[in-house]
PDB file as gemmi writes it, atoms N, CA and C in Angstrom:
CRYST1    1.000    1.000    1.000  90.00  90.00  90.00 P 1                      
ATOM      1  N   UNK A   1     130.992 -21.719  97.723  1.00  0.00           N  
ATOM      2  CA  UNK A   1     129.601 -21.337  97.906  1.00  0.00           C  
ATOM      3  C   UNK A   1     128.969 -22.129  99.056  1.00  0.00           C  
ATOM      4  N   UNK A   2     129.536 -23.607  99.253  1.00  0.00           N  
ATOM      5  CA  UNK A   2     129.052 -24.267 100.594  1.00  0.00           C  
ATOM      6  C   UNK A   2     129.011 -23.632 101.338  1.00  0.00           C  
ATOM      7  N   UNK A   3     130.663 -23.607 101.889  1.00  0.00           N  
ATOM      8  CA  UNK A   3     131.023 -22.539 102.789  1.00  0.00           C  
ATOM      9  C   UNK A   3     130.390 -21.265 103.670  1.00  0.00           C  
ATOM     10  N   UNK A   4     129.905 -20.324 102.298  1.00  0.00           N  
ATOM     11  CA  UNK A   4     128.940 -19.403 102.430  1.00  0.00           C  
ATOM     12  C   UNK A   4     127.610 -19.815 102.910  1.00  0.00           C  
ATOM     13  N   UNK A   5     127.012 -20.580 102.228  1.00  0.00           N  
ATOM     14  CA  UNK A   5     125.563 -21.193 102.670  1.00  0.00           C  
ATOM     15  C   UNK A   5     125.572 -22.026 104.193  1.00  0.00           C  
ATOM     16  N   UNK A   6     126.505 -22.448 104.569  1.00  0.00           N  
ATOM     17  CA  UNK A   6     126.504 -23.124 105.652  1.00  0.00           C  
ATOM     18  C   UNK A   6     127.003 -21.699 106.884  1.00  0.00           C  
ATOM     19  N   UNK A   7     127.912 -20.729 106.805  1.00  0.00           N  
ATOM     20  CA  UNK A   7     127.937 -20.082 107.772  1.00  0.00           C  
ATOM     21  C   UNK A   7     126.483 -19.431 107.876  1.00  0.00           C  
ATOM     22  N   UNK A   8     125.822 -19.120 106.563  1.00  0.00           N  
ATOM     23  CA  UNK A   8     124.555 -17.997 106.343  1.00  0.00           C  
ATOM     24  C   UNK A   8     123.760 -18.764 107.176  1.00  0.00           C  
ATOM     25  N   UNK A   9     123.871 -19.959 107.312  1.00  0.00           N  
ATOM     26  CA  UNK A   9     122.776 -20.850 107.637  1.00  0.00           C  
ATOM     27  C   UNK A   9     122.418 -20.801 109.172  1.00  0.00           C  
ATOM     28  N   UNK A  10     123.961 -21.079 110.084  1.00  0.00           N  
ATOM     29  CA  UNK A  10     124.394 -20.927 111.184  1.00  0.00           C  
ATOM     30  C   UNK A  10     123.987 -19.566 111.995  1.00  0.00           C  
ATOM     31  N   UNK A  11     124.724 -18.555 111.272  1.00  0.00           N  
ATOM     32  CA  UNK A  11     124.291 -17.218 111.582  1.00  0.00           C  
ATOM     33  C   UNK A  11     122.323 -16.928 111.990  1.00  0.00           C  
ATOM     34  N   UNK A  12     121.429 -17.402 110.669  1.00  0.00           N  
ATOM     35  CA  UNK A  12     120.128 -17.555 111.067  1.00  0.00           C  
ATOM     36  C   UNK A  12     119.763 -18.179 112.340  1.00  0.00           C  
ATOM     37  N   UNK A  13     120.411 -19.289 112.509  1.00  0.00           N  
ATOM     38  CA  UNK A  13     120.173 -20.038 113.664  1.00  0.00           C  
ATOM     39  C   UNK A  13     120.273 -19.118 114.478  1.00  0.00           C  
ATOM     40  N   UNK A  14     121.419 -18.636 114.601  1.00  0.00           N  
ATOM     41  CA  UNK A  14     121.664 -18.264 116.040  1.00  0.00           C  
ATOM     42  C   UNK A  14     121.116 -17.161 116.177  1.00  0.00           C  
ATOM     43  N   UNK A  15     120.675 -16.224 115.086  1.00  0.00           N  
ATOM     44  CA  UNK A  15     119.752 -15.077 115.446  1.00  0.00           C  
ATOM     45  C   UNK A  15     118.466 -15.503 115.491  1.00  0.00           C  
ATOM     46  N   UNK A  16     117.753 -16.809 115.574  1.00  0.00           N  
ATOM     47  CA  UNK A  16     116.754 -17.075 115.639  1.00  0.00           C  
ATOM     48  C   UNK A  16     116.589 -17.475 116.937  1.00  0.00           C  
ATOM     49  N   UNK A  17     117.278 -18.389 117.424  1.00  0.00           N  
ATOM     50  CA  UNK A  17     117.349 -18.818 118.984  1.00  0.00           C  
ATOM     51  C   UNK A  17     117.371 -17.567 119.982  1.00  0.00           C  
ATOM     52  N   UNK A  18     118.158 -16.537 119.820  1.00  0.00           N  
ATOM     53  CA  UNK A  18     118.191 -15.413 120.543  1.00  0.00           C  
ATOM     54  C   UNK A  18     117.129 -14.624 120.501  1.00  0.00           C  
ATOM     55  N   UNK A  19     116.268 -14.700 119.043  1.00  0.00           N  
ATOM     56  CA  UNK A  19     114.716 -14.098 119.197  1.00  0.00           C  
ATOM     57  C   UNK A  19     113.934 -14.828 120.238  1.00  0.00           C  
ATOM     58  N   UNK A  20     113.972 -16.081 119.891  1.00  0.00           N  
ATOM     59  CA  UNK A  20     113.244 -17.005 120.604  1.00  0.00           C  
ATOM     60  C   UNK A  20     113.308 -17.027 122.039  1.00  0.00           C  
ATOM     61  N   UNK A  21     114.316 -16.818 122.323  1.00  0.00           N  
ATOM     62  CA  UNK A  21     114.536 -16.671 123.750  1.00  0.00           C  
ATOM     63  C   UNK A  21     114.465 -15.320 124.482  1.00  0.00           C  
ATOM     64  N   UNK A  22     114.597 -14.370 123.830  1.00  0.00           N  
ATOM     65  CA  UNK A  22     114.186 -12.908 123.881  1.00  0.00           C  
ATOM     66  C   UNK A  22     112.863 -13.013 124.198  1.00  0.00           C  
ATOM     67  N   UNK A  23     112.005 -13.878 123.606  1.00  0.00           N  
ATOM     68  CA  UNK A  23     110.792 -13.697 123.289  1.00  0.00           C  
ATOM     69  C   UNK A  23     109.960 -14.648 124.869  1.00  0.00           C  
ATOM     70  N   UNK A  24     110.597 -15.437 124.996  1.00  0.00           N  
ATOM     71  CA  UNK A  24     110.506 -16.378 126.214  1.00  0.00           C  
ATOM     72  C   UNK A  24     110.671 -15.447 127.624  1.00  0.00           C  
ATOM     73  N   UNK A  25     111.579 -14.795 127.303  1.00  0.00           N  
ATOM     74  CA  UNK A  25     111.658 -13.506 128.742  1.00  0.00           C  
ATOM     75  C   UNK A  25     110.361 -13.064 128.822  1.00  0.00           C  
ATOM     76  N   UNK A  26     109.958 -12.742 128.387  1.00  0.00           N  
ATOM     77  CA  UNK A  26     108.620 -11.300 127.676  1.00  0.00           C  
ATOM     78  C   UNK A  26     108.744 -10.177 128.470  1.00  0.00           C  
ATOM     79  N   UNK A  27     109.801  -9.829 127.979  1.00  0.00           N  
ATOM     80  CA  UNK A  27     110.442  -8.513 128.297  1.00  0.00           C  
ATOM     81  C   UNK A  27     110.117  -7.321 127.195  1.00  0.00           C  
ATOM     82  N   UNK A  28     109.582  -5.752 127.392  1.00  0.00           N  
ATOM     83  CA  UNK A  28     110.097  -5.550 126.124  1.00  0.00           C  
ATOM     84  C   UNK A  28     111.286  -4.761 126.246  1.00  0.00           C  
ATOM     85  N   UNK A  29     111.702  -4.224 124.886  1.00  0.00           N  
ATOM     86  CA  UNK A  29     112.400  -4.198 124.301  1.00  0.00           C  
ATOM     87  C   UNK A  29     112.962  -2.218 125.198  1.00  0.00           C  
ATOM     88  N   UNK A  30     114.365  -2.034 125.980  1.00  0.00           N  
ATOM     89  CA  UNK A  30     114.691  -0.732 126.544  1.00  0.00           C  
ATOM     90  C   UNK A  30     115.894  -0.236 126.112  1.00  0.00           C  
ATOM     91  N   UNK A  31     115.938   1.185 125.687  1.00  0.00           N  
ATOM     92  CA  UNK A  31     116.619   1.959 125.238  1.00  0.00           C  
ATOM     93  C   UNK A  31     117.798   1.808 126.095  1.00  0.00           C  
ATOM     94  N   UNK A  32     119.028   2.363 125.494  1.00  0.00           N  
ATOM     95  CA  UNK A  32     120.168   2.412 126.394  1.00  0.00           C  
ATOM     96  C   UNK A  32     120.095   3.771 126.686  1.00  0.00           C  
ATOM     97  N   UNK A  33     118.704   4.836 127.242  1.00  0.00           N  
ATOM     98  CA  UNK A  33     119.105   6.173 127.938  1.00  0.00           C  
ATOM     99  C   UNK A  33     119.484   6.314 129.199  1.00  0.00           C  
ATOM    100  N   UNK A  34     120.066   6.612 129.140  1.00  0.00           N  
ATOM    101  CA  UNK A  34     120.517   7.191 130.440  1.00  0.00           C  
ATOM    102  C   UNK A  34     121.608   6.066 130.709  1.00  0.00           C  
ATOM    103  N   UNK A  35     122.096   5.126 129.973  1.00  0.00           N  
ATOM    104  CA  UNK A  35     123.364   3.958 130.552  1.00  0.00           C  
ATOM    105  C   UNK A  35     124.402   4.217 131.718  1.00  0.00           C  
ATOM    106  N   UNK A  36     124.989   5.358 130.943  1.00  0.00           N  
ATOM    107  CA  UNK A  36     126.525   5.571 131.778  1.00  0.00           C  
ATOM    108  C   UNK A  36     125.641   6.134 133.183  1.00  0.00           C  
ATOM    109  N   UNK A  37     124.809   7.009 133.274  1.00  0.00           N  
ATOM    110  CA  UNK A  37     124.520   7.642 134.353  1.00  0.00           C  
ATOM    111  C   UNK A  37     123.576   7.012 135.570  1.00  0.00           C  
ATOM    112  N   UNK A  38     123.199   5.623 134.792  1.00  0.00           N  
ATOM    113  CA  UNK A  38     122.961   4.486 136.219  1.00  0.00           C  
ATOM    114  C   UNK A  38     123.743   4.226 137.172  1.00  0.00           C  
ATOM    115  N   UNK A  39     125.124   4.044 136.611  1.00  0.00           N  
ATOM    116  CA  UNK A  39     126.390   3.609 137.184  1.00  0.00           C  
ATOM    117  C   UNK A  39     126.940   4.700 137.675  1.00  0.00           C  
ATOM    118  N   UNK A  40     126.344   6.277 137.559  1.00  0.00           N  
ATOM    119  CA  UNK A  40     127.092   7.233 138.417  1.00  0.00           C  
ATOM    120  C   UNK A  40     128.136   8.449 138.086  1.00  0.00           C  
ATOM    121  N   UNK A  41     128.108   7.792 135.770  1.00  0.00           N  
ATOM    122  CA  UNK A  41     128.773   8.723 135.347  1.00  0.00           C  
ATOM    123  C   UNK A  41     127.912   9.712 134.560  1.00  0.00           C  
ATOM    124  N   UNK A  42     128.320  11.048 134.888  1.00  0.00           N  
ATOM    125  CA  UNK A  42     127.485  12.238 134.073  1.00  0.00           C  
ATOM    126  C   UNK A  42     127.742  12.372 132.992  1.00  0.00           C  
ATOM    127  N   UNK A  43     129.154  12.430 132.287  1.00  0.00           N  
ATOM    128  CA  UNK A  43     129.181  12.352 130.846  1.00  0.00           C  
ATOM    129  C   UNK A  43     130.372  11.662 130.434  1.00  0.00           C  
ATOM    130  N   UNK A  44     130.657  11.756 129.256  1.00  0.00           N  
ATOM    131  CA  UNK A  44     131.062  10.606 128.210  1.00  0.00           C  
ATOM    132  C   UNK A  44     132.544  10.650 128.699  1.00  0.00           C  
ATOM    133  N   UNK A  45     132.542  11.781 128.462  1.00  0.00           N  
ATOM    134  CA  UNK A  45     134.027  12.422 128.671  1.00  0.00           C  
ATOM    135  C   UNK A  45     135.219  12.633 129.774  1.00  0.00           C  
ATOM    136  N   UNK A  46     136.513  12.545 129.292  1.00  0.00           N  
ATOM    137  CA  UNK A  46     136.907  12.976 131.008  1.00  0.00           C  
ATOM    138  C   UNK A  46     137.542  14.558 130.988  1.00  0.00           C  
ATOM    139  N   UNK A  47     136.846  15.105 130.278  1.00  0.00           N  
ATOM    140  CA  UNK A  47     137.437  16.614 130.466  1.00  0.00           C  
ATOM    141  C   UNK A  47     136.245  17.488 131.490  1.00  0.00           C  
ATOM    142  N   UNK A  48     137.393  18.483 132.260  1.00  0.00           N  
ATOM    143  CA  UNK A  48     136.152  18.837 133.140  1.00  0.00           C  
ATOM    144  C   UNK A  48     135.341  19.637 132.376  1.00  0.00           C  
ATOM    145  N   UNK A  49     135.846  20.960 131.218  1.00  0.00           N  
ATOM    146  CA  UNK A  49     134.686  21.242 130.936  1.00  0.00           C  
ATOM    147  C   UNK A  49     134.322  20.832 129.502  1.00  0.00           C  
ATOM    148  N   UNK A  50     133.238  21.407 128.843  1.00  0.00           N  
ATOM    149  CA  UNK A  50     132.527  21.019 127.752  1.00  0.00           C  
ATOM    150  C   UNK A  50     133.062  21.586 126.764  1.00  0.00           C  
ATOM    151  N   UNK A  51     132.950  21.079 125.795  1.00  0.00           N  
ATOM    152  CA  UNK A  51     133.677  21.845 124.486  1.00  0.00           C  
ATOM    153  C   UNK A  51     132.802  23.282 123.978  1.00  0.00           C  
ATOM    154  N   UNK A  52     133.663  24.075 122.992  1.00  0.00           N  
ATOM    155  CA  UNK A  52     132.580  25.354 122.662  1.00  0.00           C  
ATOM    156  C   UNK A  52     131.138  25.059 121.819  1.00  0.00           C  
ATOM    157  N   UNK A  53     131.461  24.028 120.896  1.00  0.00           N  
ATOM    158  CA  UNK A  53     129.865  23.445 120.489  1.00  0.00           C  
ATOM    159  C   UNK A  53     128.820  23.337 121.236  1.00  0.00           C  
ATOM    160  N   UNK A  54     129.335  22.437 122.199  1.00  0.00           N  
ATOM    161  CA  UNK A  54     128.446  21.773 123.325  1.00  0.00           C  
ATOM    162  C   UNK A  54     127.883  23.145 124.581  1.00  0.00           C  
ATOM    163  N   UNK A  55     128.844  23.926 124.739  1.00  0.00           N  
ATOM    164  CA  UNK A  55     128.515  25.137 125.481  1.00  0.00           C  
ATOM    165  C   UNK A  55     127.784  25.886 124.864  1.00  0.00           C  
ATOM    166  N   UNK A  56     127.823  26.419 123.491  1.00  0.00           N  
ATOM    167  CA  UNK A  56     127.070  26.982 123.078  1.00  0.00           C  
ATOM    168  C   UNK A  56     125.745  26.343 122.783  1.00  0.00           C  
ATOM    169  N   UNK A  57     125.144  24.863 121.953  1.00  0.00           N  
ATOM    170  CA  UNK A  57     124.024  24.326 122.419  1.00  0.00           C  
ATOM    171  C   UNK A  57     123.629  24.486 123.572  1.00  0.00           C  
ATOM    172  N   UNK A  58     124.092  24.467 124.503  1.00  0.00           N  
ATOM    173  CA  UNK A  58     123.177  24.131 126.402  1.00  0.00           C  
ATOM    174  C   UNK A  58     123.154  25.760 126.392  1.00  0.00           C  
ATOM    175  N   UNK A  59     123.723  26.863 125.748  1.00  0.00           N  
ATOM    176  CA  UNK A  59     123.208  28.133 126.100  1.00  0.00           C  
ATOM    177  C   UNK A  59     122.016  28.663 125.321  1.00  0.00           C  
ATOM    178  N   UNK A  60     121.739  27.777 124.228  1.00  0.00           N  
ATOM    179  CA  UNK A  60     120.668  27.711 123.507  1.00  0.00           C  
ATOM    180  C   UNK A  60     119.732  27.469 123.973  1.00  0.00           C  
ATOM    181  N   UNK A  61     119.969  25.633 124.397  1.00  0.00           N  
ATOM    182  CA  UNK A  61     118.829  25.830 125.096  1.00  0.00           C  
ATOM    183  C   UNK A  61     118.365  25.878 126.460  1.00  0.00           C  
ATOM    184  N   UNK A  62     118.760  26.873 127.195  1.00  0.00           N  
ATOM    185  CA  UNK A  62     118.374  27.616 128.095  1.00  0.00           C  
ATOM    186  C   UNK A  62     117.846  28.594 128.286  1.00  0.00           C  
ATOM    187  N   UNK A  63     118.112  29.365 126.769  1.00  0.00           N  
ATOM    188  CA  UNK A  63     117.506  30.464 126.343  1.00  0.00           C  
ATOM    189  C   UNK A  63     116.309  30.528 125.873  1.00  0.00           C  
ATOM    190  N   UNK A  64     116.088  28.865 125.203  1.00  0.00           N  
ATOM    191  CA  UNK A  64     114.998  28.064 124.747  1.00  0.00           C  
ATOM    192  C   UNK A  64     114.075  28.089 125.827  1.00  0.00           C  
ATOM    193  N   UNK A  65     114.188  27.482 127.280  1.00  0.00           N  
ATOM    194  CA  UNK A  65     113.330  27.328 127.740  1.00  0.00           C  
ATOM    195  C   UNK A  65     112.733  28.519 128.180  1.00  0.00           C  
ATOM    196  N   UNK A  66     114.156  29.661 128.516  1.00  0.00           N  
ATOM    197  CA  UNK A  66     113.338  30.912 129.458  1.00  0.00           C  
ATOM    198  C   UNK A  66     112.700  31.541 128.357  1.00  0.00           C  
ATOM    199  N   UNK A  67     112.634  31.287 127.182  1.00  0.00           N  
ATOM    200  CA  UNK A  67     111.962  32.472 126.324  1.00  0.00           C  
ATOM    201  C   UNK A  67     110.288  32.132 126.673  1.00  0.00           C  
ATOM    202  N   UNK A  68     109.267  33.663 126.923  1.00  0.00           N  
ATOM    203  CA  UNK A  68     108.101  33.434 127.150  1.00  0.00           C  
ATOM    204  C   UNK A  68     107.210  33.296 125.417  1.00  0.00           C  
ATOM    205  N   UNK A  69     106.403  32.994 125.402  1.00  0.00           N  
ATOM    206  CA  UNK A  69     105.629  32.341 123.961  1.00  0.00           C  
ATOM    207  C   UNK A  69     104.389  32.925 123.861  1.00  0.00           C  
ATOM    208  N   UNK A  70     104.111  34.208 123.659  1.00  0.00           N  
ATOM    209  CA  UNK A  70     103.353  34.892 123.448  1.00  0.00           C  
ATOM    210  C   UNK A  70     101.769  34.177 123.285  1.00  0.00           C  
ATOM    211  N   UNK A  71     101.554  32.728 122.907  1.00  0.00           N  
ATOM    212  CA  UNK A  71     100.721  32.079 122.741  1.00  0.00           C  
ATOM    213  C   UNK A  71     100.203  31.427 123.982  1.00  0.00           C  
ATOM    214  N   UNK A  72     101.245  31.010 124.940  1.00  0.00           N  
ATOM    215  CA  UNK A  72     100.777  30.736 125.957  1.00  0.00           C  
ATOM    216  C   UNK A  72     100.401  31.562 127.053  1.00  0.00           C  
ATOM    217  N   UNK A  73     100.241  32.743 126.756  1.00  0.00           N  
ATOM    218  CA  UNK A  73      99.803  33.287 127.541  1.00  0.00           C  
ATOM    219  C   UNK A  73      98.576  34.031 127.680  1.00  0.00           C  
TER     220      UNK A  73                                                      
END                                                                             
């Protein structure tokens, strides 16, 4: 049970220091969108094309956007 209480203890520390110092930046806090495609890659994958799931979503929504909305008009 030492054992336990002394790593638990350690572990706090060190997620506390890393707040603390997180907090010392005063940065906030940024999503990883868009990661791979800073560096120049478009997608995850190395196949050239997209799978049939994924093709059929993006034909969705494309269809999504061109559809007109009777409300907005």
């Amino acid at each position: 049970m030492a054992v336990f209480l002394i790593t638990l203890g350690l572990f706090l520390l060190i997620a506390l220091g890393m707040a603390v110092g997180y907090i010392f930046q005063q940065k906030s806090l940024a999503g990883s969108c868009g990661g791979l495609s800073t560096i120049g890659i478009d997608k995850e994958c190395d196949c050239d094309n997209p799978c049939e799931a994924r093709q059929e979503r993006e034909r969705k929504a494309e269809l999504e956007k061109n559809r007109i909305d009777i409300k907005n008009i």
